[in-house]
N, C-alpha and C positions, 0 to 999 in steps of 0.2 A: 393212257386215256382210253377211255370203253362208249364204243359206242351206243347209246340205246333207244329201243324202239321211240320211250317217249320223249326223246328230243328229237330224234330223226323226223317223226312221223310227222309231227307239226310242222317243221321248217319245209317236210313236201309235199302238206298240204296243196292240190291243183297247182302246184308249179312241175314235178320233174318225178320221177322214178327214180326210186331207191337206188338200183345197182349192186345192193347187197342183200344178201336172202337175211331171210325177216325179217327184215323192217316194211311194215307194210303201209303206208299212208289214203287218205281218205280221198275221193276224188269227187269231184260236182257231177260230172260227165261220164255215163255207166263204161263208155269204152274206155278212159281211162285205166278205170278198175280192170279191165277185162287182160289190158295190154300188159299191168304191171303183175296180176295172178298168170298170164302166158309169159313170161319173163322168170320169175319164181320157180316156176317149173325146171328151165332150162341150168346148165351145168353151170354157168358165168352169167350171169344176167346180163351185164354190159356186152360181155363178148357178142352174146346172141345179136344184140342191139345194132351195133354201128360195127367191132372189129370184123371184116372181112365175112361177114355170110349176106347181109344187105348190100354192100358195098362194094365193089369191087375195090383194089389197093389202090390201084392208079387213083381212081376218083377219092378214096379218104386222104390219099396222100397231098390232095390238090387242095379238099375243106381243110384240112389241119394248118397248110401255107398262108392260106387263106386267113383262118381264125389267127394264127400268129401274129401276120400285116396288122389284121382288125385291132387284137389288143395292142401293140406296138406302137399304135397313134397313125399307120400306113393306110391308105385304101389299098382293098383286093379289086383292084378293075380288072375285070373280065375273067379274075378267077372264077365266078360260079359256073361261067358259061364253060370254060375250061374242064372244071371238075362236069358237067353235063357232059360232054360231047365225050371223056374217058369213061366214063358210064355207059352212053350209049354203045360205046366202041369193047368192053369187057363185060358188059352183065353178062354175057352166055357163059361165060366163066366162073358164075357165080353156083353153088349149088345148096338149093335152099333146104330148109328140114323139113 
């Protein structure tokens, strides 16, 4: 299966970012466009995004348990505050680009 720009592109139209260099989709919202050409740039798209340079581990490790519960049919009570306060407690460990 091959992916290509003209089905990607529409399906992310104003919903999401590609995650994969060139595919590039159209956005309503100029920062959109701006965040998904700064993303392009970068060596992983996604990487840059959420894996460990915004995020501290602790706190992705906490949204990921989180999103698990959610799709599982479970609430995440008090996860979000959870993954907050791991945040608070490691973003100085975080080293942006």
């Amino acid at each position: 299966m091959t992916l290509s720009q003209e089905v990607l592109s529409v399906n992310l139209k104003d919903i999401a970012f590609a995650g994969i260099k060139g595919i590039n989709a159209t956005y309503a919202q100029p920062a959109m466009t701006d965040i998904s050409n700064a993303l392009q740039k970068q060596p992983s798209a996604l990487h840059e995004l959420v894996y460990g340079t915004t995020f501290p581990k602790s706190s992705l490790d906490t949204l990921v348990r989180a999103a698990q519960k959610v799709i599982s049919g479970s609430k995440a009570d008090g996860d979000l505050d959870e993954a907050q306060k791991n945040y608070d407690k490691d973003k100085s460990t975080l080293i942006m680009p």
